[in-house]
N, C-alpha and C positions, 0 to 999 in steps of 0.2 A: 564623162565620155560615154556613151554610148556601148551595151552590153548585152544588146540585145542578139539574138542567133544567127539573124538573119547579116552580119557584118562575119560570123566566122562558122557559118554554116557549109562543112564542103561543099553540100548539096545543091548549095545556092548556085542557078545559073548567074556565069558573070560573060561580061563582054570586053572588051577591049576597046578602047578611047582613043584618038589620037590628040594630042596637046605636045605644044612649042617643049621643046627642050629645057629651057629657060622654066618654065610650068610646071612641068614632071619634077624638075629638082627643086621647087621651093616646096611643092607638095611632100615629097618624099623628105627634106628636110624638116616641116614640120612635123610629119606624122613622125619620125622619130623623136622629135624634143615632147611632142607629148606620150609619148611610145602606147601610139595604136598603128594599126593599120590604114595603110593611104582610102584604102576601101572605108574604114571608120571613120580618118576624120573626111573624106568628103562628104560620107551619111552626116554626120555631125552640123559641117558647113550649110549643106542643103535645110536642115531642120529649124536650123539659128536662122535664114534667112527665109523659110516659111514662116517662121514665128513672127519676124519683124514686120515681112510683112501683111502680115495679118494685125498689128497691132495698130499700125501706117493706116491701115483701112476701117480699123474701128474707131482710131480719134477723127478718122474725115468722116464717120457717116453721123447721119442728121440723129440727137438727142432722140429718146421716144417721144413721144404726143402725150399729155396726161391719158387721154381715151385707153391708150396701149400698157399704159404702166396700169390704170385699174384693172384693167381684164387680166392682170398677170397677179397682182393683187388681191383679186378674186378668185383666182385659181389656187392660190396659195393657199387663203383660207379658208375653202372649200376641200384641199386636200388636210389638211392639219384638223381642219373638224369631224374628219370621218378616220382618224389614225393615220394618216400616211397613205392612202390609197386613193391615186388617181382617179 
């Protein structure tokens, strides 16, 4: 879970949502079975589903080119030849 400051930061400007009834209490049921804050686990929720999908869009996009993989290739061992610096 998520522990970062910005989930229990008083500082942090928050806003107010509206959501069904029915919504607000599976949320608030969950966040207590994982005991964070509803603010946590929806930071949580959100992050799991940028992750995914971002992953959804890595396995659709097109393999590199060989052309693309040398150049990266090259860059590699042009940085490992001089120590580590770009």
């Amino acid at each position: 879970m998520p522990t970062g400051s910005a989930y229990h930061d008083p500082m942090t400007p928050v806003s107010t949502i509206k959501l069904p009834t029915a919504t607000r209490d599976r949320l608030r049921a969950q966040a207590q079975r994982e005991q964070v804050t509803q603010s946590a686990l929806v930071a949580t929720m959100l992050e799991e589903r940028e992750a995914a999908q971002f992953w959804v869009a890595l396995a659709a996009a097109p393999p590199p080119t060989d052309a693309e993989l040398d150049e990266v290739d090259a860059a590699f061992v042009a940085t490992a030849d001089d120590g580590g610096t770009p």
